[in-house]
N, C-alpha and C positions, 0 to 999 in steps of 0.2 A: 636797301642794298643787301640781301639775302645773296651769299657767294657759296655755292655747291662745294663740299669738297673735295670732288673730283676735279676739279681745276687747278688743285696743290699740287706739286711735283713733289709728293713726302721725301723721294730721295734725296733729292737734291738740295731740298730744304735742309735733313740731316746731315748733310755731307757740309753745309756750309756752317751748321752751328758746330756742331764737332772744332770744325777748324776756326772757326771764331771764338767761342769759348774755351776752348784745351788748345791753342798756337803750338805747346811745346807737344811734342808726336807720343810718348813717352805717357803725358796725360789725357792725351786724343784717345790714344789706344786703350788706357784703364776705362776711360766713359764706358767706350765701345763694349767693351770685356761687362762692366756693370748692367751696358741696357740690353746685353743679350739673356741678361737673367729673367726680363720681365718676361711671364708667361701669358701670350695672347694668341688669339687664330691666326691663320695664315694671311696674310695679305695685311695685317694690322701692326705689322713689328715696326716700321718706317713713321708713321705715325704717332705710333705709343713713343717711340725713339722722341720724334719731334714733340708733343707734350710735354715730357718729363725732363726733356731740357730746358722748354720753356720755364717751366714750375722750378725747377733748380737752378738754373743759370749755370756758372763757372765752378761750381764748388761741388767737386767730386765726394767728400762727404756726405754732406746730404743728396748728392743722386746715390749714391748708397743705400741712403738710411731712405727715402724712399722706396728705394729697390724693393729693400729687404720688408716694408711692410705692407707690399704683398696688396697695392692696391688691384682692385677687377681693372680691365684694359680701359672699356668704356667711360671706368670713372676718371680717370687719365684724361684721357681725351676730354671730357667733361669740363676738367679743372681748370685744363689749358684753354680753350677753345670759347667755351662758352659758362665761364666762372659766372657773367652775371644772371643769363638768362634760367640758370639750373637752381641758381637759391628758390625760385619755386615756381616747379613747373606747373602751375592750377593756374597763373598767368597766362596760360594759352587759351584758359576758357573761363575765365572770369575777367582779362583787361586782355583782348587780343591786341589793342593797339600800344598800351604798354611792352607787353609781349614785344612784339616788333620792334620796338625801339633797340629795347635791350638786346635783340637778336643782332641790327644792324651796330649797336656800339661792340658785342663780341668779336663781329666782322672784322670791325675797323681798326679794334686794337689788335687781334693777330692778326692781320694783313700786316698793321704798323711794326708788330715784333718780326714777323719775315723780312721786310722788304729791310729791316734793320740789321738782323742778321745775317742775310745775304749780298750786303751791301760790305761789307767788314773786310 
């Protein structure tokens, strides 16, 4: 079950973690203010948003102190997304079907943290 991630509504996704995890608007709005600091290309800020909420959860703090050290985008996205498949990518060509598993458990567990998040 390899899912493209162009089938994500990244906005939408952000727009319901925001209000899931920060309820009070006050702490919605600090998130907002903290993940505009990450510096990524254009079309990548709604995603990297959605990561680094995942990777943080409710605790403004550490989306902070993540903020602040300045990960690359892509590693973001990485952490979030596909934490198990990235501990080492030489699995795509020395155990392709290992590989794959682990691809499709990435899938399953952020799909599982969206449809969580979005359900709130």
């Amino acid at each position: 079950m390899t899912k493209p991630e162009n089938t994500i509504d990244y906005g939408a996704v952000l727009k319901s973690a925001l209000s899931a995890l920060f309820p009070d608007p006050a702490d919605s709005e600090s998130a907002t203010q903290i993940l505009s600091a990450i510096s990524c290309p254009r079309g990548w800020n709604q995603r990297v948003g959605v990561a680094a909420l995942k990777i943080c959860g409710a605790d403004l703090e550490a989306l902070q102190n993540f903020v602040d050290a300045r990960h690359e985008h892509r590693d973001i996205v990485s952490m979030a997304e596909y934490p198990l498949q990235s501990c080492d990518w030489r699995l795509r060509d020395s155990d392709p079907v290992r590989h794959m598993e682990l691809v499709n458990q990435d899938w399953e567990n952020f799909d599982a943290w969206i449809d969580q998040i979005t359900s709130s």
